[in-house]
N, C-alpha and C positions, 0 to 999 in steps of 0.2 A: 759725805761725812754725815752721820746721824749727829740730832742731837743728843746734847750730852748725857741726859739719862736715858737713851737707849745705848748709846755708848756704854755707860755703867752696865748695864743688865746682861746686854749681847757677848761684855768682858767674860761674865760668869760661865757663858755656854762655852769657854774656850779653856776655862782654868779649875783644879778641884776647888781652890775656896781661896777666898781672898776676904782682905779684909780695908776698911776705908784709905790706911795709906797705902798698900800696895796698890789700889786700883790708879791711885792717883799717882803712883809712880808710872803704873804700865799706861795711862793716858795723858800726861802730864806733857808730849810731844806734840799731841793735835789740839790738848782743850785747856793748857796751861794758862790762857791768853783770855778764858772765858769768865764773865764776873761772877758765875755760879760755880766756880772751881776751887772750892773752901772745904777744909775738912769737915765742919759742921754741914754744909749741903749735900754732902755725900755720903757723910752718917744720914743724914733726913733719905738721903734716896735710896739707901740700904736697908733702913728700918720701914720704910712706904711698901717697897719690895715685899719686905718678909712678911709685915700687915697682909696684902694681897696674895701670900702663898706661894711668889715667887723664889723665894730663897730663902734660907733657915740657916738659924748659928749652927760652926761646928765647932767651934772652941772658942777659949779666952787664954790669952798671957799678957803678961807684961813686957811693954817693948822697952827698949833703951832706956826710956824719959821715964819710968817704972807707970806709966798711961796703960789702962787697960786699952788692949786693943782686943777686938769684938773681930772673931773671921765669918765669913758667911759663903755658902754653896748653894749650889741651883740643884732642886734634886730632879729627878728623873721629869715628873710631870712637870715642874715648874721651867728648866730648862726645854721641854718640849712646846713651852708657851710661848715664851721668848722666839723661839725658832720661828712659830706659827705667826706672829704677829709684827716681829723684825728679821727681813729677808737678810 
């Protein structure tokens, strides 16, 4: 089991774009349980990412709650970082 922010990041090399609740839907099975598993901390881990060149917005809507929700994708180099760095 990675920790949870390679968990976050390794999500991305698997998905076109996701965005903080989906990630936490699709990890919510292994790291539900973890006290960094807060939407705010996974916005912080998604915006850290993108700071570092790992992954970049690809759109905005409004979900349900009318809450912007923020998606983000790993592009080509950034997903080939992830790879290189989390086996």
């Amino acid at each position: 089991m990675y920790p949870l922010n390679y968990a976050i990041l390794k999500h991305f090399t698997k998905v076109k774009e996701a965005s903080a609740e989906s990630v936490m839907e699709a990890l919510k099975g292994q790291y539900g349980d973890f006290k960094a598993f807060k939407k705010g901390e996974i916005i912080n881990a998604l915006m850290t990412a993108e700071a570092n060149g790992l992954l970049e917005e690809s759109r905005f809507e409004l979900n349900s709650n009318q809450e912007l929700e923020v998606f983000y994708r790993a592009h080509k180099e950034g997903a080939a970082t992830i790879n290189q760095y989390i086996k």
